[in-house]
C-alpha positions in Angstrom: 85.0 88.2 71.7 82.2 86.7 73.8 80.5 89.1 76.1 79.7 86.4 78.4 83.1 85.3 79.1 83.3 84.2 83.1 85.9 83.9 85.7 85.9 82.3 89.2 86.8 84.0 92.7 89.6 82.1 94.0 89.9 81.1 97.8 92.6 84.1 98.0 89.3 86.5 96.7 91.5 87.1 93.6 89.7 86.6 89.8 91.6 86.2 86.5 90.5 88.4 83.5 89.9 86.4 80.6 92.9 86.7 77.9 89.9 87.6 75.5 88.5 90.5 77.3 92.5 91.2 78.5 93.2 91.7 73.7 90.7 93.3 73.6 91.4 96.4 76.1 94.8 96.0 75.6 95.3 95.6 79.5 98.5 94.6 80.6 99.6 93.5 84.5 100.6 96.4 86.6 96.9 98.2 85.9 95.2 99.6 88.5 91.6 99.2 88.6 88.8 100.8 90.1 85.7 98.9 91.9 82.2 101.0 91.3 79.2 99.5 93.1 75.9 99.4 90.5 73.0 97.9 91.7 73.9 94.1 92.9 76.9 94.5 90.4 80.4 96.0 90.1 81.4 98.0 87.5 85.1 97.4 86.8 87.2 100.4 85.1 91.1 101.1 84.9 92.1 104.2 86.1 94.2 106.0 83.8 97.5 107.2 84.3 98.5 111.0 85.2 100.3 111.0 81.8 97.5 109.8 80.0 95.4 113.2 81.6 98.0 115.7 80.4 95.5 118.3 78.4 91.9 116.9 78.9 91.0 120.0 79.7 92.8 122.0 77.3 90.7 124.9 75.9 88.1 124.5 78.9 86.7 127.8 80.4 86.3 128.8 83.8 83.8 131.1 82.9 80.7 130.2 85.1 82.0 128.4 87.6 80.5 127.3 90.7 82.4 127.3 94.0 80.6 125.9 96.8 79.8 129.4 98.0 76.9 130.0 95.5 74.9 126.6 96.3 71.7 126.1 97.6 
């Protein structure tokens, strides 16, 4: 895969993600994506689905936690 693969904005504002970077990420239509300004940039990341959260924070602790009562 070439890192410097590069689409076009269409007159609709709509851009198609090369099939190379597409394999690669194993994105498939239906995603959902989310826009993140950087800089003069946009950082483009798919948001997962609830499904795909189930357990993240299995074994976490709640021990020291801060509410927003206890901040400066």
């Amino acid at each position: 895969m070439n890192m410097a693969e590069t689409a076009t904005l269409s007159s609709k504002f709509q851009i198609s993600i090369p099939k190379a970077i597409r394999t690669v990420q194993h994105w498939e239509a239906g995603l959902t994506f989310a826009f993140i300004p950087k800089g003069t940039g946009v950082l483009l990341v798919p948001v997962p689905k609830r499904e795909a959260l189930k357990g993240i924070a299995r074994g976490a602790s709640a021990a020291d936690y801060r509410d927003r009562t206890d901040r400066f």
